[in-house]
C-alpha atoms as an extended CHARMM CRD file, in Angstrom:
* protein
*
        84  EXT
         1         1  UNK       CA             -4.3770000000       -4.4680000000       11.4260000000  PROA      1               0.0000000000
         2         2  UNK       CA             -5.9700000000       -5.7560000000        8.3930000000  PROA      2               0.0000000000
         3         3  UNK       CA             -5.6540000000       -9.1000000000        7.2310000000  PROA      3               0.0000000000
         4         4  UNK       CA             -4.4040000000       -8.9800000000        3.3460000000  PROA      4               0.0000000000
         5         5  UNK       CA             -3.8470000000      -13.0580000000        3.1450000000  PROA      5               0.0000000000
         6         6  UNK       CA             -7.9720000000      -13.6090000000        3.2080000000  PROA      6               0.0000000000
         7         7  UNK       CA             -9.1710000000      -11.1450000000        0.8540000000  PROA      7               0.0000000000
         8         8  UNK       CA             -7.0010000000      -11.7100000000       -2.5420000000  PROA      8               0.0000000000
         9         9  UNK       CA             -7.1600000000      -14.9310000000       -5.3150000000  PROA      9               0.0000000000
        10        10  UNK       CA             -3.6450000000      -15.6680000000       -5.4840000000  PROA      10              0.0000000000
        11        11  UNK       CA             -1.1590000000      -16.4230000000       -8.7210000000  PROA      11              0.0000000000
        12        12  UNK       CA              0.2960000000      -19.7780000000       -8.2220000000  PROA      12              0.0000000000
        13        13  UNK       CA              3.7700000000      -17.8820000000       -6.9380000000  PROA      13              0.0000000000
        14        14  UNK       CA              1.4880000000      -16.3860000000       -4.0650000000  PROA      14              0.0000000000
        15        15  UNK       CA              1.7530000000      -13.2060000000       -5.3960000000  PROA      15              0.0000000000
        16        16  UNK       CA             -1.8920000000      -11.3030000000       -5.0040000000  PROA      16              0.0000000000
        17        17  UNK       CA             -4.1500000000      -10.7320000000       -8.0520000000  PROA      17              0.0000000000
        18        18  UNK       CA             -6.2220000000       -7.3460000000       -7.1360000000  PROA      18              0.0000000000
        19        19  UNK       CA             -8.2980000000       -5.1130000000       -9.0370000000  PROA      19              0.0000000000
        20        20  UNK       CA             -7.9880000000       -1.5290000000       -8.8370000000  PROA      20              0.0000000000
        21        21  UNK       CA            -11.3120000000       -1.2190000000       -6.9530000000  PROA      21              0.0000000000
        22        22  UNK       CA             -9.3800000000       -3.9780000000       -4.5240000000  PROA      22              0.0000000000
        23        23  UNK       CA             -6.7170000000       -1.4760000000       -3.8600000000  PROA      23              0.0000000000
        24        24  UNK       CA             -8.9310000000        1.2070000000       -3.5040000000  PROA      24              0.0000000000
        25        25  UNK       CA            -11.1350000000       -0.5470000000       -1.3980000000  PROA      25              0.0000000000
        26        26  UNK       CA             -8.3740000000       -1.9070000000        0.8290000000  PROA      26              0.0000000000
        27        27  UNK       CA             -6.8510000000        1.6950000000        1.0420000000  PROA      27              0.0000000000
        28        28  UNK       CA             -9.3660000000        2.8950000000        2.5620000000  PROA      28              0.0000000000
        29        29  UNK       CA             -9.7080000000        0.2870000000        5.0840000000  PROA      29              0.0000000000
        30        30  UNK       CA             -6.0710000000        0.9100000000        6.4510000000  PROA      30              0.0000000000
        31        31  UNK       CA             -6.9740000000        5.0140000000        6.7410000000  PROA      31              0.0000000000
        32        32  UNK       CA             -9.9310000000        4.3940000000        8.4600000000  PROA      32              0.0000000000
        33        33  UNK       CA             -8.2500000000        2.2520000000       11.3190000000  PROA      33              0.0000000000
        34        34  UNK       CA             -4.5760000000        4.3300000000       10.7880000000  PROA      34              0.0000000000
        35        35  UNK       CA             -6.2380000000        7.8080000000       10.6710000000  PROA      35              0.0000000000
        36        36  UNK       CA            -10.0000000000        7.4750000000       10.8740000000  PROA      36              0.0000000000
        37        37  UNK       CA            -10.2040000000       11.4490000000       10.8860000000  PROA      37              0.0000000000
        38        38  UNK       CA             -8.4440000000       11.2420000000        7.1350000000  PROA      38              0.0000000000
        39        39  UNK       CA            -11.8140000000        9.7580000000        5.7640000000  PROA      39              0.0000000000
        40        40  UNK       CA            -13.5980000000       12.5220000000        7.3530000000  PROA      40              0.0000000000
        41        41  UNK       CA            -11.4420000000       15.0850000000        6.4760000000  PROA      41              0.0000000000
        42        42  UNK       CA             -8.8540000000       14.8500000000        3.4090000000  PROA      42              0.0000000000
        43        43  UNK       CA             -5.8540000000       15.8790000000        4.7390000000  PROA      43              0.0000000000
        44        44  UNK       CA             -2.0400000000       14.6230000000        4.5970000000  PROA      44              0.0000000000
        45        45  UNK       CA             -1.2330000000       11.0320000000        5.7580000000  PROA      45              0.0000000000
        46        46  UNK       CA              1.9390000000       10.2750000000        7.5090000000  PROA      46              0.0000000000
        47        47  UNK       CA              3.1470000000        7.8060000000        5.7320000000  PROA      47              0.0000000000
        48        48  UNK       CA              6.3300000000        7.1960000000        7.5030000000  PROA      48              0.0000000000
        49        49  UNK       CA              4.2340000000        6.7480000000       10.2520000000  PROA      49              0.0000000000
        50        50  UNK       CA              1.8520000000        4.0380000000        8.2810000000  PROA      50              0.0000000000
        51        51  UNK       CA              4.6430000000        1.8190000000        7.5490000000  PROA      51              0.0000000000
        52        52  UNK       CA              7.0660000000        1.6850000000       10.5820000000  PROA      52              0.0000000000
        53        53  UNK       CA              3.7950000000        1.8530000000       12.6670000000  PROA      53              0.0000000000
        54        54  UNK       CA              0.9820000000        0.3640000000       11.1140000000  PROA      54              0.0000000000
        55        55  UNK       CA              2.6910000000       -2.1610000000        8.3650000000  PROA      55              0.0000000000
        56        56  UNK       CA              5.8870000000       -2.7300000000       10.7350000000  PROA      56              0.0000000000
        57        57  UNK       CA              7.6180000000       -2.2080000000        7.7380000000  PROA      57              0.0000000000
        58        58  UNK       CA             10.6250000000       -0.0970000000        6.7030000000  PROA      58              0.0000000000
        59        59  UNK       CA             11.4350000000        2.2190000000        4.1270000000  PROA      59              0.0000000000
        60        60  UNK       CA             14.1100000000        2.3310000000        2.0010000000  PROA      60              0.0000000000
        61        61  UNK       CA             14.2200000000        4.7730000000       -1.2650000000  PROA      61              0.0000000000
        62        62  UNK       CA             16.4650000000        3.9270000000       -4.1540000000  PROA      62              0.0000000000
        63        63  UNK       CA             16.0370000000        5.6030000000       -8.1690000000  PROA      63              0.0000000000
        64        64  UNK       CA             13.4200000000        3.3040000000       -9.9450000000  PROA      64              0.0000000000
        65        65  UNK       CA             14.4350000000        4.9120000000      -13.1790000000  PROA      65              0.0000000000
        66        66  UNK       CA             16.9890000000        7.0630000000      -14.7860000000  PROA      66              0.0000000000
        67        67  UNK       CA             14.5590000000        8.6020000000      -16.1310000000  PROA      67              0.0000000000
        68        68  UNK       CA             11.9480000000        9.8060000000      -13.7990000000  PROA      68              0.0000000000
        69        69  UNK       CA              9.4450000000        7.3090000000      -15.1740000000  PROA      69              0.0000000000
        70        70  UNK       CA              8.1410000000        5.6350000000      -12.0750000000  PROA      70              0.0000000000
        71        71  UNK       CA              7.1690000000        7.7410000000       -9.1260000000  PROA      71              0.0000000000
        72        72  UNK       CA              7.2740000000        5.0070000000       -6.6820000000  PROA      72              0.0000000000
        73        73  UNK       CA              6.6310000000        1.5600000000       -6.1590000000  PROA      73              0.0000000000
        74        74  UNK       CA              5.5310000000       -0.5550000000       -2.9580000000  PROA      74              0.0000000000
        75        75  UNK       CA              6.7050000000       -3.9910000000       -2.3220000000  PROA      75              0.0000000000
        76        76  UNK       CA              4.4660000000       -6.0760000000        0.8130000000  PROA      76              0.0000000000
        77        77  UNK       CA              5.1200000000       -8.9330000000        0.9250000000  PROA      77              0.0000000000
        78        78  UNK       CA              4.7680000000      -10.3010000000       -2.2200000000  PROA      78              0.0000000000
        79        79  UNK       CA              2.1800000000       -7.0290000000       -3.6500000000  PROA      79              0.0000000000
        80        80  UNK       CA              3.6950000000       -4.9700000000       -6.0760000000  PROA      80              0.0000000000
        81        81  UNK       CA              2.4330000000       -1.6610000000       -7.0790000000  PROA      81              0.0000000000
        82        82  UNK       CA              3.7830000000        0.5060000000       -9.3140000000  PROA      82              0.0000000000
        83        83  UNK       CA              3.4440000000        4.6610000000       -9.3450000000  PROA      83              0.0000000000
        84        84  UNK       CA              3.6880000000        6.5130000000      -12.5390000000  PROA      84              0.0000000000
């Protein structure tokens, strides 16, 4: 699994500073070693899957709006992105 602690500067809180060429760059680490074939091949990527497996994470959905203004958002320890 990749290592997120050694590749961020860090706000005093701890909480990751990334670029969005850092995301993109560290999303496509995680495909290639969760589903190599995906960078080969576009195709759907369980993401259920990718975080009970992969992040040993859970998921939990709730409303982030009452409005339908955020699509999603993804909380790792500490990383926040947001999904409009």
């Amino acid at each position: 699994m990749i290592d997120t602690n050694l590749f961020f500067k860090r706000k005093q809180s701890g909480v990751p500073i990334l670029s969005w060429e850092q995301v993109d760059k560290l999303s496509e680490a995680i495909i290639k070693e969760f589903c190599p074939q995906a960078i080969e091949t576009p195709q759907a990527i369980n993401v259920e899957g990718l975080v009970e497996q992969y992040l040993h994470s859970e998921q939990e959905y709730q409303y982030l709006s009452n409005n339908g203004l955020y699509l999603g958002n993804n909380i790792r320890h500490g990383l926040i992105l947001l999904h409009r």
